[in-house]
N, C-alpha and C positions, 0 to 999 in steps of 0.2 A: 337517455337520448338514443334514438333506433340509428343516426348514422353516425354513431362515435367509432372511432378507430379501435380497436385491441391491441394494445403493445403487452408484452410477458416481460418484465424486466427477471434477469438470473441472477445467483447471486449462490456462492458457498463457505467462504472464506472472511476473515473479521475485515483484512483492507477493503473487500469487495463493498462489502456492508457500509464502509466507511464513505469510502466514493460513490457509490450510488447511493446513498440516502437525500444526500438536493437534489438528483433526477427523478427520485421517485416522488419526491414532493411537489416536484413543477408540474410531473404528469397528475398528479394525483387530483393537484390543485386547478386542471383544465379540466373543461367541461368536456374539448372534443376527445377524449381517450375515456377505456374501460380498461383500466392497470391493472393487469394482476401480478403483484412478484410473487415467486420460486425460489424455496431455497433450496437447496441440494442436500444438505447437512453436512458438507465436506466439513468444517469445523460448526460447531452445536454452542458452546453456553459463550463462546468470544464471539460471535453473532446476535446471540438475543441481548446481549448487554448494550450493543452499538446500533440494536433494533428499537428497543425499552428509549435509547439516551432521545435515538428521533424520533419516539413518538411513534415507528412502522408497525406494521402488521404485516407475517404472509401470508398470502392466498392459499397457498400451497408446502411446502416439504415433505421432499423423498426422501429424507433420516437417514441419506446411506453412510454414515459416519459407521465405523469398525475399530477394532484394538487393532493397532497394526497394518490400517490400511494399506497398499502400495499403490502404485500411480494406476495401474491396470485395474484396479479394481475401482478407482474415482472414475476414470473412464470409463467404463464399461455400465455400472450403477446409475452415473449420470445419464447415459445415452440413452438408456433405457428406458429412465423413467423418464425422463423430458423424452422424449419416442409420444409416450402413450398422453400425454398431457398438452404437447404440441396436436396432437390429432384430435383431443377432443376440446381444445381450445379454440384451434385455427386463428392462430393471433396474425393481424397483418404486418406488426416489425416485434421478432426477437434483441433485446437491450442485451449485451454483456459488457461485462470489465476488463481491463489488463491483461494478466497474461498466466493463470489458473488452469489446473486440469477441469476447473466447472467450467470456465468460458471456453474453453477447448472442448469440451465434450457439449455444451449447450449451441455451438457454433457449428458443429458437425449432425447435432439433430435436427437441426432449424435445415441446415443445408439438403439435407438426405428429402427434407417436404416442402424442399424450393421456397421457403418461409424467409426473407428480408431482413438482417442482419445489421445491428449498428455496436461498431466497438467503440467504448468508453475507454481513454488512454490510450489509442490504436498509436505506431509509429516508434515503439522505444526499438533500441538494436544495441546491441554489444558488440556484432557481427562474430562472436564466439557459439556456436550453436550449442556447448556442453556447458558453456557458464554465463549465465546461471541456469541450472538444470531443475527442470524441464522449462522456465520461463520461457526462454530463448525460442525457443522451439515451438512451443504453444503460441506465442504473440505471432513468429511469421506464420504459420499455418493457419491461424486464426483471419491473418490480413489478405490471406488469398481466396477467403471464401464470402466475403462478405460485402454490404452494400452501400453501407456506410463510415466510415471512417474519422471519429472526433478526435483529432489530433490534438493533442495539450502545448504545443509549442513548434516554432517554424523548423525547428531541427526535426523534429518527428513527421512534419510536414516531408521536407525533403526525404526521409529513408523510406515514406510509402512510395515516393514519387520513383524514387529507386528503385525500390524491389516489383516495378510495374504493377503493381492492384489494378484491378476494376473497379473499385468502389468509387464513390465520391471521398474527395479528400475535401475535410474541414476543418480548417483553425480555430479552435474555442477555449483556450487555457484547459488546467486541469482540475475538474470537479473537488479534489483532495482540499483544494484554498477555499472552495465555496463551504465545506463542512467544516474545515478548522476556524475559520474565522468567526462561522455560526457559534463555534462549541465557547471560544476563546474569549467571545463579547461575555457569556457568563464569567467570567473569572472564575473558572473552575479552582476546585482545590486537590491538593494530593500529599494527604497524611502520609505520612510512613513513620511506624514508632520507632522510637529513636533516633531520627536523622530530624539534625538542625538544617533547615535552609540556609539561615541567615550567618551562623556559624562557623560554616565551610564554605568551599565553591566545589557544588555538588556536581559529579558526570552522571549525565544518563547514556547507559550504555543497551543497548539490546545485540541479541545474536541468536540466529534460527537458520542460516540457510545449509543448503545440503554441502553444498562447495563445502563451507565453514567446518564439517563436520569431522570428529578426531584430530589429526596433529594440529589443524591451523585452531580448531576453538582450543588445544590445548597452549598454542602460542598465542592468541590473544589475551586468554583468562592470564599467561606471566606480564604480558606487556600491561596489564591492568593494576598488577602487584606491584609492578615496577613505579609506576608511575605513582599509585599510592605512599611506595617508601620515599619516592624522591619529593614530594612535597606531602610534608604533613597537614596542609590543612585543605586539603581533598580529600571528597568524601566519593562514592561508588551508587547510583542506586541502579540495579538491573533486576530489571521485569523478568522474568524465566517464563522460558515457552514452555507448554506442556509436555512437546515430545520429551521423552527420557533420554533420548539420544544426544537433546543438549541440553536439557535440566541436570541429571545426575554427571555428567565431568563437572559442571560450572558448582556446581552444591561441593562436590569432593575438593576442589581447587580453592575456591573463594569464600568458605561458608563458614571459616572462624575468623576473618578479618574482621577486625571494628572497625573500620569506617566502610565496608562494604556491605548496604542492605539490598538480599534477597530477596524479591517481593510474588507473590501471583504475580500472573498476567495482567495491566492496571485495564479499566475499562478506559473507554477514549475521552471521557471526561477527567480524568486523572491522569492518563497522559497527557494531555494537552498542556494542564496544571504543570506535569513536573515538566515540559518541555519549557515553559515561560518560566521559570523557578532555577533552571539549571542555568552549568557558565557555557557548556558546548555538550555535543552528543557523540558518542563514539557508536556507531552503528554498521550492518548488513542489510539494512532494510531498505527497501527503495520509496515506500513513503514518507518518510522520516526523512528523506535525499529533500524532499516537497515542500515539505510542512517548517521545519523549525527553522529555515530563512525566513516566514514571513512573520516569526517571531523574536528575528534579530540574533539568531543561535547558530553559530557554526558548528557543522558536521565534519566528522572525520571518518569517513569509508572507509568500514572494514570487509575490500573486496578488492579484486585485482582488476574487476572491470566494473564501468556503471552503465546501465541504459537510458542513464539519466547525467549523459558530459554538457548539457546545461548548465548544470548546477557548476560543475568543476568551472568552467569557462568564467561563468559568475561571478567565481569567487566565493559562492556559497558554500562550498562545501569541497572537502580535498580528499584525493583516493592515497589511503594510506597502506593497503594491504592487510595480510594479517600474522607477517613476524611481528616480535615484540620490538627489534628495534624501530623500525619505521614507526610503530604506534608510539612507543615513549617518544621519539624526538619531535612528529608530529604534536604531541601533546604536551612536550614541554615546553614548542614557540608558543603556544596559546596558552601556557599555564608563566610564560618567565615575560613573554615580550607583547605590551599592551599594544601595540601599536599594529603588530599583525592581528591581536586580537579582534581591534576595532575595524581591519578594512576588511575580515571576512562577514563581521557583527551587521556590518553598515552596506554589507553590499544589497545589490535589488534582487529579489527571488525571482525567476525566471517564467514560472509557472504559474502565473494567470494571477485576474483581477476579484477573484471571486464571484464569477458571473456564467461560471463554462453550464451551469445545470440548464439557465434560460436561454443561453447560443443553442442547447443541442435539442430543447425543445423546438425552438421555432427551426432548426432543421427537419427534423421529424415532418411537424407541420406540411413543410411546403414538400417534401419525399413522398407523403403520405396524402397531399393536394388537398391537407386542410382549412378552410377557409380560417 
């Protein structure tokens, strides 16, 4: 069609990938757009696996993935090459996600060629600008340059309304529930050798962020042991992220325990599995904050702040920090006392109906004076 719209949906990161895969689907699946996604290559093989699971293809990837990257070098790689692809695409609205050094650096090139910006997740705040680092930092700067605004919830709503934007502010839940719930209706599975589901009451635990990094992942990985010796029939399963910064303390601490398995990073069909298979999740992640209330699974935050005090408010989910004692006691009301178990299990997940992909299409639409 000669008057279809151009949107560049971006994208470099596995969450990214997660979250935008039902926006790229809605577009894809409209006649009025010519889609093309970008990837950056900020992470490389935790992308194609969550690209493969939906069925995506890129149009595009700038590969700038490195050994050792630093955030100046995601930045800069990024800008550059969305630079020369924004110029010879001329898209009428640039898509980003969250709060990444690629939406950060893709939101700064769109900006630089006066190009129409829509954030996915737009409005989280910790009102900490160092934690979490660089989130923090990326999402406001991100909110000040841009045109649209898809807020995941009325709290998020209120902190764009605060931090005065220009853009349009929009309420549309978070994309996050649209793709788990997709993945979830398959009843995925998630082998791990060795480990009995049905035998133990398995934790899923994850940890990668930079805060977390030396003494506190080394006070989390005890408060994990801890909690293992005090009830024997808890089991551990933690994904390991690839940096070696928190793969190799977590392999040296936790990696002759028997009930503690190690695993790769699971693709998102096997996380999804172990999150509907486990009793609760001990995590840093702020997807995982989204996702495993609308599978009935209380969270336990391992961080001092969330961008995400939805969830806590909820009851979905409680910020536990990252000493060991706060995580054992926190983990012992939900491993001793059924009844607090049940009111975090049972409470309502905060973040959307499963629908935020087709709200932020027909925004587009009408931004973009789609018929």
């Amino acid at each position: 069609m000669t008057n279809q719209k151009r949107v560049c949906i971006i994208l470099g990161t596995r969450p990214e990938a997660i979250k935008l895969a039902p926006v790229i689907q809605v577009f894809q699946n409209s006649p009025d757009f010519d889609l093309q996604v970008i990837l950056t290559g900020q992470h490389r093989e935790m992308v194609e696996q969550v690209m493969q699971l939906f069925n995506l293809k890129a149009d595009h990837n700038l590969e700038i993935m490195q050994p050792q990257q630093s955030l100046s070098d995601i930045t800069c790689r990024s800008l550059r090459g969305l630079e020369a692809l924004f110029h010879e695409k001329k898209p009428d609205l640039v898509i980003v996600q969250g709060d990444t050094t690629t939406a950060f650096g893709a939101t700064l090139a769109a900006f630089y060629q006066k190009i129409p910006v829509g954030h996915v997740e737009a409005g989280l705040r910790t009102d900490d600008l160092f934690n979490p680092f660089p989130e923090e930092a990326n999402r406001r700067l991100i909110s000040q340059l841009i045109q649209l605004h898809f807020a995941p919830t009325t709290l998020a709503v209120e902190n764009l309304q605060r931090s005065g934007v220009l853009g349009e502010i929009h309420l549309t839940g978070n994309t996050v529930i649209d793709a788990l719930l997709n993945v979830a209706a398959t009843q995925p599975a998630c082998d791990v050798p060795g480990l009995n589901w049905d035998s133990n009451r398995t934790l899923l635990a994850t940890v990668h962020r930079r805060e977390n990094w030396g003494e506190p992942l080394q006070a989390i990985a005890q408060g994990f042991l801890q909690i293992l010796d005090k009830f024997s029939d808890t089991a551990l399963l933690l994904p390991l992220h690839r940096n070696p910064t928190v793969r190799e303390p977590l392999q040296a601490l936790l990696g002759n325990h028997p009930r503690i398995f190690l695993t790769e990073p699971l693709d998102y069909a096997e996380l999804v599995g172990a999150i509907g298979r486990s009793h609760f999740l001990l995590t840093d992640s702020g997807g995982l904050q989204e996702e495993a209330p609308s599978l009935g699974k209380p969270v336990l935050v391992l961080r001092d702040t969330t961008e995400r005090p939805e969830a806590v408010t909820a009851g979905t989910a409680k910020l536990v920090g990252t000493t060991s004692e706060n995580i054992v006691a926190a983990a012992t009301e939900l491993l001793s006392n059924p009844k607090a178990y049940e009111a975090m299990a049972n409470a309502i997940n905060p973040f959307g109906d499963g629908h935020a992909a087709e709200h932020i299409l027909q925004i587009v639409k009408n931004y973009l004076q789609v018929s």
